[in-house]
N, CA, C and O atoms as a CHARMM CRD file, in Angstrom:
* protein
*
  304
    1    1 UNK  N     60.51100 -28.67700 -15.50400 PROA 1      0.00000
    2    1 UNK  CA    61.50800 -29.41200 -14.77800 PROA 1      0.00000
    3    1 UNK  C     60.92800 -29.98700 -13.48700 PROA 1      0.00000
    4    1 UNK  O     61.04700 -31.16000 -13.13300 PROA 1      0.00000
    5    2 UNK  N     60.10800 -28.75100 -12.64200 PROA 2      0.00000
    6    2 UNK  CA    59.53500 -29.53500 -11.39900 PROA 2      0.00000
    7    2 UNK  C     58.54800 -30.54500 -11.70800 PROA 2      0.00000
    8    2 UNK  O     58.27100 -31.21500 -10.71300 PROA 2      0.00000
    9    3 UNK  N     57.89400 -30.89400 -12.80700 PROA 3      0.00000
   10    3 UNK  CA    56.88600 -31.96100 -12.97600 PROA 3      0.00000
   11    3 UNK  C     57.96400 -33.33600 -13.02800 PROA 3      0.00000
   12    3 UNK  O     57.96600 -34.37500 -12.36900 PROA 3      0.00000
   13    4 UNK  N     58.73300 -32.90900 -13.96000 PROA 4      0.00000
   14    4 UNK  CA    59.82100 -34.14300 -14.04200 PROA 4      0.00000
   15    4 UNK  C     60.37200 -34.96200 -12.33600 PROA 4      0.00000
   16    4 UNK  O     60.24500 -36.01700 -11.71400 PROA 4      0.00000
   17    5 UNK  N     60.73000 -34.21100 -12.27600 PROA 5      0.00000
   18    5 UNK  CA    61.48900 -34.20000 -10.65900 PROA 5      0.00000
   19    5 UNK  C     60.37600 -34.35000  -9.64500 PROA 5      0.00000
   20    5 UNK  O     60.30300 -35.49200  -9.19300 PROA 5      0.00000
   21    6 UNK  N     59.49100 -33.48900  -9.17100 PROA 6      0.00000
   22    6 UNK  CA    58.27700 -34.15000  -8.40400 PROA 6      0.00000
   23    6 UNK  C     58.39100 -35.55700  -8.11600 PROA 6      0.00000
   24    6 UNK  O     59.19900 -35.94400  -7.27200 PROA 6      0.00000
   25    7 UNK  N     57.39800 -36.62300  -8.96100 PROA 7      0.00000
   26    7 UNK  CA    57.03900 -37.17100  -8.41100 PROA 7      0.00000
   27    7 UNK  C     57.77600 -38.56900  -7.68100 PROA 7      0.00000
   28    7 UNK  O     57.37400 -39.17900  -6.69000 PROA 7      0.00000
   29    8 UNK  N     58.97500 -38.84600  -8.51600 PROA 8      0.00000
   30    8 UNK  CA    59.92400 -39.61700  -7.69400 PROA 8      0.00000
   31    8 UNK  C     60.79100 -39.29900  -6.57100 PROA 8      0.00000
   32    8 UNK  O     61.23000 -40.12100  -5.76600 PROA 8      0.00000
   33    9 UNK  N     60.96000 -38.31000  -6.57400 PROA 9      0.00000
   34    9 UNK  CA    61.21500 -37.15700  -4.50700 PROA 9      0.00000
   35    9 UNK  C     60.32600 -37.42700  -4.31400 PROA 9      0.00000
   36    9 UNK  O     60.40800 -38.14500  -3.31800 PROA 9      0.00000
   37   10 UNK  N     58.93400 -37.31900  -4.73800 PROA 10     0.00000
   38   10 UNK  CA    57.41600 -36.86300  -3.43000 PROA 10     0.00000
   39   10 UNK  C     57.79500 -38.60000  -3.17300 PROA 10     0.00000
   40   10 UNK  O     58.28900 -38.93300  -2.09500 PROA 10     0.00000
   41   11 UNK  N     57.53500 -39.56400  -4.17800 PROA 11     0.00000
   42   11 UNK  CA    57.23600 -40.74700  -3.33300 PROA 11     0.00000
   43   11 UNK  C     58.90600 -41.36800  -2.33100 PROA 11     0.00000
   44   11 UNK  O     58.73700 -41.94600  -1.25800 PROA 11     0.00000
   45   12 UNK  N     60.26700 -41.15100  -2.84100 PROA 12     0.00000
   46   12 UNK  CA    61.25600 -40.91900  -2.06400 PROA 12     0.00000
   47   12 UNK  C     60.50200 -40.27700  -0.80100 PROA 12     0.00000
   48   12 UNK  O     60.29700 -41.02900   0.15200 PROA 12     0.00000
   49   13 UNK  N     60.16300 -39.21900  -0.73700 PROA 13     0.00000
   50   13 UNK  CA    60.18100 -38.78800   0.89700 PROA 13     0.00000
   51   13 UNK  C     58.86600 -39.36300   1.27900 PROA 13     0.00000
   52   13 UNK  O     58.56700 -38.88100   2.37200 PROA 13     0.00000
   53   14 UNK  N     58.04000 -40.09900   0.90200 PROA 14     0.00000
   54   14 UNK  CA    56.96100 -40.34400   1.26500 PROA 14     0.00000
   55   14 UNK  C     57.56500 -41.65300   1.91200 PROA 14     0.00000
   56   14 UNK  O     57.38900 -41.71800   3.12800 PROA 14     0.00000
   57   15 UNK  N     58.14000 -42.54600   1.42200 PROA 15     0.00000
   58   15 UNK  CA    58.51600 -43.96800   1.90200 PROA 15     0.00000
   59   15 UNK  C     59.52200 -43.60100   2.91500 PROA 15     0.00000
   60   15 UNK  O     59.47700 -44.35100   3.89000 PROA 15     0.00000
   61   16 UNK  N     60.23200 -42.86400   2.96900 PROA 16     0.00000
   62   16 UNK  CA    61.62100 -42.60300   3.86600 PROA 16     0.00000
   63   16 UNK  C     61.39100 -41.78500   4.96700 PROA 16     0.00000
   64   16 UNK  O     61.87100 -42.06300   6.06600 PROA 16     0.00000
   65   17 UNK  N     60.82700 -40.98300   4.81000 PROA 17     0.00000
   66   17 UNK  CA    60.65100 -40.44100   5.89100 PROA 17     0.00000
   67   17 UNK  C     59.02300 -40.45300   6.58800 PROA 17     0.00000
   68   17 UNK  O     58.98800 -40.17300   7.78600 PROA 17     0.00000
   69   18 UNK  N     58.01500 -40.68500   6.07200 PROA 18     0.00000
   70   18 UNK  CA    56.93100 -40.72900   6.87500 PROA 18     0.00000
   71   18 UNK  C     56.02400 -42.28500   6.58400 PROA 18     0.00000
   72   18 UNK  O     54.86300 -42.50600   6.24000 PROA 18     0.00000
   73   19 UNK  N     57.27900 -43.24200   6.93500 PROA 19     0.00000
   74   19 UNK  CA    56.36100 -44.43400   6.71200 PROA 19     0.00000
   75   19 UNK  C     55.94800 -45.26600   7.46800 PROA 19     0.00000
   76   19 UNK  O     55.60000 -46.44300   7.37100 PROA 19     0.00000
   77   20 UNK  N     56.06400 -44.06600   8.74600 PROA 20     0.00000
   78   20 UNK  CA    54.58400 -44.37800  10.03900 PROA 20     0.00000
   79   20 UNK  C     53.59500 -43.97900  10.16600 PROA 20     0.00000
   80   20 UNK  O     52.67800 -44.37100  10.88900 PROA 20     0.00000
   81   21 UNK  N     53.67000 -42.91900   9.29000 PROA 21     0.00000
   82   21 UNK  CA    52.57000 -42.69700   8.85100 PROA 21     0.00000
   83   21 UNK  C     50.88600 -43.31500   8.72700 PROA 21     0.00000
   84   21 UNK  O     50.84900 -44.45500   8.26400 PROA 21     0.00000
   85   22 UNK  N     49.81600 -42.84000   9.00300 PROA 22     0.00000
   86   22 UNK  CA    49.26700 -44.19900   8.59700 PROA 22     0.00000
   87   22 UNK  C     48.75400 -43.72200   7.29200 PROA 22     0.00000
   88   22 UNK  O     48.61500 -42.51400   7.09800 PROA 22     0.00000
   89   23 UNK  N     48.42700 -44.71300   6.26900 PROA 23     0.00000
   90   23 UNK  CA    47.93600 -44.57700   4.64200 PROA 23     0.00000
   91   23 UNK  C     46.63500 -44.22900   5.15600 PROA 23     0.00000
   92   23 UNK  O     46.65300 -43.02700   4.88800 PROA 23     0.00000
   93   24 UNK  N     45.50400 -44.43300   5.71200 PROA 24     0.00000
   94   24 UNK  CA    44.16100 -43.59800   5.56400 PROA 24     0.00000
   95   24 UNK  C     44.53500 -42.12200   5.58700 PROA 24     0.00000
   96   24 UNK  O     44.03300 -41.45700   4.68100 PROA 24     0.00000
   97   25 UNK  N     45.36800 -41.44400   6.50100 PROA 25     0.00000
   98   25 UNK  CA    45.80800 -40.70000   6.72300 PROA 25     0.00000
   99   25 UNK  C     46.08900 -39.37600   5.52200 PROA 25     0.00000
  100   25 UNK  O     45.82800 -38.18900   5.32800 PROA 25     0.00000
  101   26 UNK  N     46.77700 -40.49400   4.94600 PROA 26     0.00000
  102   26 UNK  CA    47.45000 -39.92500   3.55800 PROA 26     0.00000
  103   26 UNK  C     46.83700 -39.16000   2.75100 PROA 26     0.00000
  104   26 UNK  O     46.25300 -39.88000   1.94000 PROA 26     0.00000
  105   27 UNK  N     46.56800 -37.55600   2.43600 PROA 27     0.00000
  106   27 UNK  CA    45.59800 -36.91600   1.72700 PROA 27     0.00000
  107   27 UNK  C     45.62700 -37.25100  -0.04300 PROA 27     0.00000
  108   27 UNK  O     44.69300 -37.19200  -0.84300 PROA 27     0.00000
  109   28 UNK  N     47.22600 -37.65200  -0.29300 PROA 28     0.00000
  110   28 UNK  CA    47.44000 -38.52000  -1.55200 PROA 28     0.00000
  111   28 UNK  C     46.58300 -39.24600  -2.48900 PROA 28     0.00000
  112   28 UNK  O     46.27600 -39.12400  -3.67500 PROA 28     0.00000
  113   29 UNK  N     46.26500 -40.16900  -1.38400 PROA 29     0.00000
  114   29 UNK  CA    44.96900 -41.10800  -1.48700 PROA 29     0.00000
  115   29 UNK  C     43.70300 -40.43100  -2.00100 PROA 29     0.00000
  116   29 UNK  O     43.10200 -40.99800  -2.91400 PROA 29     0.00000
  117   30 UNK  N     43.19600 -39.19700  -1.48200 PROA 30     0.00000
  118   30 UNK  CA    42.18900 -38.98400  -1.34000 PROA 30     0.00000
  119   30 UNK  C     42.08100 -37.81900  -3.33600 PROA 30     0.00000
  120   30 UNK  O     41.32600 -37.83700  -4.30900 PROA 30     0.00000
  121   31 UNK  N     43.07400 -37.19600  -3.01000 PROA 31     0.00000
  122   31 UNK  CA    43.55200 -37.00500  -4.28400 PROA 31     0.00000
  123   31 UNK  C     43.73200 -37.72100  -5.58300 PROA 31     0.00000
  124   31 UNK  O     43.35000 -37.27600  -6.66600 PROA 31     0.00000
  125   32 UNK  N     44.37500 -38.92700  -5.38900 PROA 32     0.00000
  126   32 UNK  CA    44.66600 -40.26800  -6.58500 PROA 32     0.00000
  127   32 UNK  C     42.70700 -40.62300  -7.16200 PROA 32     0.00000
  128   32 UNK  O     42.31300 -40.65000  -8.32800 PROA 32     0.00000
  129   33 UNK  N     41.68100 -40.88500  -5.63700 PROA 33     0.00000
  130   33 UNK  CA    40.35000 -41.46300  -5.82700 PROA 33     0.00000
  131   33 UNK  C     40.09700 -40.68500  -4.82900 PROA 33     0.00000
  132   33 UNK  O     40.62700 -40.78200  -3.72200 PROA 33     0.00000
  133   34 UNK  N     38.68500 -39.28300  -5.39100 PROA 34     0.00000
  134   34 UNK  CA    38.09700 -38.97400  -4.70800 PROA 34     0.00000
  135   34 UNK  C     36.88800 -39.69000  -3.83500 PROA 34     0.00000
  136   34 UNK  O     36.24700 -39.10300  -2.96300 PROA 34     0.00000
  137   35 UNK  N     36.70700 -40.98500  -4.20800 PROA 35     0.00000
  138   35 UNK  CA    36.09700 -41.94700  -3.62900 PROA 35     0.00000
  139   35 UNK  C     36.31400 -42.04000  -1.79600 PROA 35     0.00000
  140   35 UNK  O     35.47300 -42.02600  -0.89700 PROA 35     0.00000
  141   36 UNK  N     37.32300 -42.10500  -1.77300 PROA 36     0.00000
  142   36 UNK  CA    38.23700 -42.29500  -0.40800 PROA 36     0.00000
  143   36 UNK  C     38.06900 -41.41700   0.57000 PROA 36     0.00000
  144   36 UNK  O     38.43400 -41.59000   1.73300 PROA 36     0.00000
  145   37 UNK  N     37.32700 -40.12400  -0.01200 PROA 37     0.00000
  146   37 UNK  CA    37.05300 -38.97300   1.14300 PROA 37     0.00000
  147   37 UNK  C     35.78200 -39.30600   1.13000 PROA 37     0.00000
  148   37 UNK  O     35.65000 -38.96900   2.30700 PROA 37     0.00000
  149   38 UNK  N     34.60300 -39.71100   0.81300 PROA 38     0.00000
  150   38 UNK  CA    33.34000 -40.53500   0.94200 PROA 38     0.00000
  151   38 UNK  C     33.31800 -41.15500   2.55500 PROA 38     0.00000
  152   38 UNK  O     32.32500 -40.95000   3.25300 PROA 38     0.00000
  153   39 UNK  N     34.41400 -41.87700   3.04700 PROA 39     0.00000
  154   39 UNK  CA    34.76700 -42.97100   3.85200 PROA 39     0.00000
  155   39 UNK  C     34.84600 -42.00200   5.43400 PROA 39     0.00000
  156   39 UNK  O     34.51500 -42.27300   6.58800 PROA 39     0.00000
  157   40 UNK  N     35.41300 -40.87100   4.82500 PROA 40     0.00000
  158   40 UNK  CA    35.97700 -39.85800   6.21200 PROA 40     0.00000
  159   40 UNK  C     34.78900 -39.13200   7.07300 PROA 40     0.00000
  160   40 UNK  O     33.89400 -38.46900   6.54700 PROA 40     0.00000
  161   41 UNK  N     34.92700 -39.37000   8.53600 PROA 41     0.00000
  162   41 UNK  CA    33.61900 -38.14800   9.22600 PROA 41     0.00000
  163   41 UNK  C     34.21800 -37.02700   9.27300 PROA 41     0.00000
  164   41 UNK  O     35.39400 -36.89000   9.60700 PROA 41     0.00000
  165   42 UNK  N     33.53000 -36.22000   8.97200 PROA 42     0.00000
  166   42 UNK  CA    33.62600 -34.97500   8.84700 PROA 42     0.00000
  167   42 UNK  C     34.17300 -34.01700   7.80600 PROA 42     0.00000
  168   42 UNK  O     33.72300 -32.87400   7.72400 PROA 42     0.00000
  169   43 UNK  N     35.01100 -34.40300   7.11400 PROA 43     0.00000
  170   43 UNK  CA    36.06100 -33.84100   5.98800 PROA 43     0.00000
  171   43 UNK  C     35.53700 -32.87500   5.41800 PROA 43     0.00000
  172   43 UNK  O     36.02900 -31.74800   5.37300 PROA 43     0.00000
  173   44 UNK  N     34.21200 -33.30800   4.79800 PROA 44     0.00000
  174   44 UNK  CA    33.43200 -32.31800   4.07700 PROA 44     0.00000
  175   44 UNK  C     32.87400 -30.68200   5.08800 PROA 44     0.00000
  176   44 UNK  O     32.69400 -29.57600   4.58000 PROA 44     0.00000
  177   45 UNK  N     32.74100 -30.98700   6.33700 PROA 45     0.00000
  178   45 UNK  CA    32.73200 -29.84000   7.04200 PROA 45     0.00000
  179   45 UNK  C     33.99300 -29.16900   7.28000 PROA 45     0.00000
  180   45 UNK  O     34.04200 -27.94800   7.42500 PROA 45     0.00000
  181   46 UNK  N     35.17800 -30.03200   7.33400 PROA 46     0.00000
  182   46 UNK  CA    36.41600 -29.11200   7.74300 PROA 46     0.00000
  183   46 UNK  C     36.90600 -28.77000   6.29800 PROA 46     0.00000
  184   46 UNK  O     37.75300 -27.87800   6.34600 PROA 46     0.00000
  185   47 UNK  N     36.60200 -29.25900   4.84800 PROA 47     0.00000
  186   47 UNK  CA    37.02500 -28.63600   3.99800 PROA 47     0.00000
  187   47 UNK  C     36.13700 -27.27100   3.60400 PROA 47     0.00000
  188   47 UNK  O     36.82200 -26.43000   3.02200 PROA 47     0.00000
  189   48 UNK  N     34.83900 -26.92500   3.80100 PROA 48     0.00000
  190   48 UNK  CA    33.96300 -26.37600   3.92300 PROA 48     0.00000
  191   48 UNK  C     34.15600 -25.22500   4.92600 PROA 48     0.00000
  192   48 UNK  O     33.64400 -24.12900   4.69400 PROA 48     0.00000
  193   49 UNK  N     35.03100 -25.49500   6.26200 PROA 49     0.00000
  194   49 UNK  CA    35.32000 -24.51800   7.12400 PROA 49     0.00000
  195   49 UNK  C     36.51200 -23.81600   6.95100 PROA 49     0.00000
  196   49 UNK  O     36.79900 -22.71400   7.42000 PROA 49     0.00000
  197   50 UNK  N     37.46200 -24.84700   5.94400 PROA 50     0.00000
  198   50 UNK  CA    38.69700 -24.22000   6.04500 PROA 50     0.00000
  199   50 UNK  C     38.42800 -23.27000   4.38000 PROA 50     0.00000
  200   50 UNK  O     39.25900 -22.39700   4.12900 PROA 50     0.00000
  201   51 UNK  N     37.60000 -23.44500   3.64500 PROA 51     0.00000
  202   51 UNK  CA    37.23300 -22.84600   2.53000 PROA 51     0.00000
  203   51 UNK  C     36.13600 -20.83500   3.33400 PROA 51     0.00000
  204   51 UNK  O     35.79700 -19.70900   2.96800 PROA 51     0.00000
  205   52 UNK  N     36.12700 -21.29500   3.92100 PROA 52     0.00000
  206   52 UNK  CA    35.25000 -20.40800   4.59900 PROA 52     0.00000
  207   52 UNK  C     36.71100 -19.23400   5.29700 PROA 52     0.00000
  208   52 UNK  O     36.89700 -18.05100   5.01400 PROA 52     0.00000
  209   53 UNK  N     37.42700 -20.01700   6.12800 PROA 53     0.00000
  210   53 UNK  CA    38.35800 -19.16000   6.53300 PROA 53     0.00000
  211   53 UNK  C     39.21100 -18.76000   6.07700 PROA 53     0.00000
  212   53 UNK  O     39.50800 -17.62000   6.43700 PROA 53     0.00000
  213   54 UNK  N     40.02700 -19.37800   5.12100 PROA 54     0.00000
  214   54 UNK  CA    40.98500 -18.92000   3.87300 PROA 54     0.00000
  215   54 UNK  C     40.64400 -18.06100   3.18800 PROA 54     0.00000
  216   54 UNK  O     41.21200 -16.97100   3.25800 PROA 54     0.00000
  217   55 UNK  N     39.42500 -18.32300   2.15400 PROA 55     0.00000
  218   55 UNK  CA    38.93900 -17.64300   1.28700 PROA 55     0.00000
  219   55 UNK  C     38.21000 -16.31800   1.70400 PROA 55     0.00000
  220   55 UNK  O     38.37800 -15.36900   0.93700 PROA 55     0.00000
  221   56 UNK  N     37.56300 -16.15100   2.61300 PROA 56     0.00000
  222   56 UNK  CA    36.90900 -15.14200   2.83700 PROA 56     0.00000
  223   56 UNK  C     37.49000 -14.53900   4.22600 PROA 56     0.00000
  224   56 UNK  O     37.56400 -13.31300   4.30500 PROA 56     0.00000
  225   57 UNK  N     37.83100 -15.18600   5.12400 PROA 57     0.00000
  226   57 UNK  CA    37.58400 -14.11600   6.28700 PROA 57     0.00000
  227   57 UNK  C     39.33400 -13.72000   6.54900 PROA 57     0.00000
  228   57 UNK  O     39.85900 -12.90300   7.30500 PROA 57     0.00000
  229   58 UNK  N     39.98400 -14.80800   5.44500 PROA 58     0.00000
  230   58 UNK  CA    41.58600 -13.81000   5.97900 PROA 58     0.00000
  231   58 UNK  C     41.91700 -12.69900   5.06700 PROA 58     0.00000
  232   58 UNK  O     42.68400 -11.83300   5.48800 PROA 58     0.00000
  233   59 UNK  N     41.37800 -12.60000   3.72100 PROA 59     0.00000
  234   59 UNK  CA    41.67600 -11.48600   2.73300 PROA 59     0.00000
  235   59 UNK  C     40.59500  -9.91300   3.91200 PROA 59     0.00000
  236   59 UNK  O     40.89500  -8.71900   3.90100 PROA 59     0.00000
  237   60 UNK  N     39.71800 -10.40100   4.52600 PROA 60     0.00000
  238   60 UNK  CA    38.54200  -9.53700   5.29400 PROA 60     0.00000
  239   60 UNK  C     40.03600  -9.19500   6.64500 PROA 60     0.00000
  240   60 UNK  O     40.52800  -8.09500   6.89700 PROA 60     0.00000
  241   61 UNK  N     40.20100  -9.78100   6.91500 PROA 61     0.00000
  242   61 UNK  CA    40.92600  -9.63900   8.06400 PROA 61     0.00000
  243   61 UNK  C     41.89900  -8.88700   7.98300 PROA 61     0.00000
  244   61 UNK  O     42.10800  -7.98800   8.79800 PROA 61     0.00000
  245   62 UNK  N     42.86400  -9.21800   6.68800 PROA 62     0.00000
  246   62 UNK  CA    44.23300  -8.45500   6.31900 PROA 62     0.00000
  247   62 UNK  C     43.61900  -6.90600   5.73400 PROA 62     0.00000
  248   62 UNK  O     44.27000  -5.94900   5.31600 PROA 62     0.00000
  249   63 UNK  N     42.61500  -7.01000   5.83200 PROA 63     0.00000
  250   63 UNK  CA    42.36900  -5.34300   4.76600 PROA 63     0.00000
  251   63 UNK  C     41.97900  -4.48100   5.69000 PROA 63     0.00000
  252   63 UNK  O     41.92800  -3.25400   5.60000 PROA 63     0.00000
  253   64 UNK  N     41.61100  -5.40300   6.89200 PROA 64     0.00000
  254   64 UNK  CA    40.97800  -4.50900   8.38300 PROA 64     0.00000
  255   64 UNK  C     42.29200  -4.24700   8.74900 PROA 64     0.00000
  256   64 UNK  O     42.41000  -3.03900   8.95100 PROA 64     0.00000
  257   65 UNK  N     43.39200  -4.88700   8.93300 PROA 65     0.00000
  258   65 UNK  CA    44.13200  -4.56500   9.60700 PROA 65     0.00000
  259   65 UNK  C     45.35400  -3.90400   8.93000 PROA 65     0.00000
  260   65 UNK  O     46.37400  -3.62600   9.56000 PROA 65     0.00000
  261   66 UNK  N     45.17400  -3.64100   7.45800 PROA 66     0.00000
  262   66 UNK  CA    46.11500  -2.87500   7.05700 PROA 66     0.00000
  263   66 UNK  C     45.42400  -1.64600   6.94200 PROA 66     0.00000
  264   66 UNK  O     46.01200  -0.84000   7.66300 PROA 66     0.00000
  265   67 UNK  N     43.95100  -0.83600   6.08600 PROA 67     0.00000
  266   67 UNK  CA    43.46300  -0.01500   6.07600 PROA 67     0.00000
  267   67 UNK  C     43.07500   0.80100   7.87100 PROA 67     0.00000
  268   67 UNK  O     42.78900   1.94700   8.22100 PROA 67     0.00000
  269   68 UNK  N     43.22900  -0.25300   8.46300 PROA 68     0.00000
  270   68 UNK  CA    42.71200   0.11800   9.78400 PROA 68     0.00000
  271   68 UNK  C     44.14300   0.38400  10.52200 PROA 68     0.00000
  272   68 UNK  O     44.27700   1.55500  10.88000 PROA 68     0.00000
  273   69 UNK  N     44.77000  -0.11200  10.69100 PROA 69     0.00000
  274   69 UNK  CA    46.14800  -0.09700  11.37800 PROA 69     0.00000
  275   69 UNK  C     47.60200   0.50800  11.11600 PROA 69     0.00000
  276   69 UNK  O     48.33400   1.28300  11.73100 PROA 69     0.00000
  277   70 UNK  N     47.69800  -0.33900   9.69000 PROA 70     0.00000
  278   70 UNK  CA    49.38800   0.40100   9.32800 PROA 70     0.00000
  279   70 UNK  C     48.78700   1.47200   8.28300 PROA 70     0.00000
  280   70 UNK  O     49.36900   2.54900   8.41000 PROA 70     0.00000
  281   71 UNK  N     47.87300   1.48700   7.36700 PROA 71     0.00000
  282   71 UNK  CA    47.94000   2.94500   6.68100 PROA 71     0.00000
  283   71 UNK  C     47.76300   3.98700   7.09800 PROA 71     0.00000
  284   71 UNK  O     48.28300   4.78900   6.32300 PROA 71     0.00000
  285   72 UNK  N     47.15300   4.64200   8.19200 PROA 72     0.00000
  286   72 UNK  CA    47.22000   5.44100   9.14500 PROA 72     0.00000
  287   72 UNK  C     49.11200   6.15600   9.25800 PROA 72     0.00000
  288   72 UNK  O     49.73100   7.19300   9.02000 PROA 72     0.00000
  289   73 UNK  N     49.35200   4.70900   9.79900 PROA 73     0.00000
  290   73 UNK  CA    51.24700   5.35000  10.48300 PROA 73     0.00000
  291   73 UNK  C     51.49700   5.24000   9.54900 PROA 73     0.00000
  292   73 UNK  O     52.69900   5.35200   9.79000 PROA 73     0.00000
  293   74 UNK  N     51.46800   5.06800   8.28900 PROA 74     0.00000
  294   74 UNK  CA    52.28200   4.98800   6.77800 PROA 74     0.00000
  295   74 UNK  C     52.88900   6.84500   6.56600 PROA 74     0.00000
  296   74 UNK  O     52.20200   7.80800   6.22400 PROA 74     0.00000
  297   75 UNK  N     54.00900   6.82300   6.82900 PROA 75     0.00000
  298   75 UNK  CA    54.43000   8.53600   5.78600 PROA 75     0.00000
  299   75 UNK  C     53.91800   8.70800   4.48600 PROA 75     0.00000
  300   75 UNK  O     53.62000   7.71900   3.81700 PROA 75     0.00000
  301   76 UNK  N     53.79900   9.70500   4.10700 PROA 76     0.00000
  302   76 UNK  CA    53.61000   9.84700   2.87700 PROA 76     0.00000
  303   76 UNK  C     52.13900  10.01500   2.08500 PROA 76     0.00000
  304   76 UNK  O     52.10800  10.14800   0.86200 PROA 76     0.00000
């Protein structure tokens, strides 16, 4: 049902509400033709950094701070 429904809302709210948006802007684009992220400075480092911090250092982070912090005060 959500594939159905998707994509005429996504482009509805895309025209209606953010169409000051600017289109380089638009990660859409970059999605539709990966060509288009070729064009961008830097992208490849901030997708690269944000792959770095998502993937690895917040699952590292949440296990420090649950094994380290709340299982301790846990009852039981």
């Amino acid at each position: 049902m959500f594939v159905l429904v998707a994509p005429p809302v996504n482009n509805f709210l895309v025209e209606t509400l953010f169409w000051w948006y600017p289109q380089e802007f638009n990660f859409q684009n970059v999605i539709a033709d990966p060509v288009v992220l070729a064009g961008y400075q830097g992208v490849q480092f901030g997708l690269i950094l944000y792959i770095i911090i998502v993937a690895i250092s917040a699952p590292i982070v949440e296990e420090l701070y649950f094994r380290g912090y709340l299982l301790p005060r846990m009852e039981g």
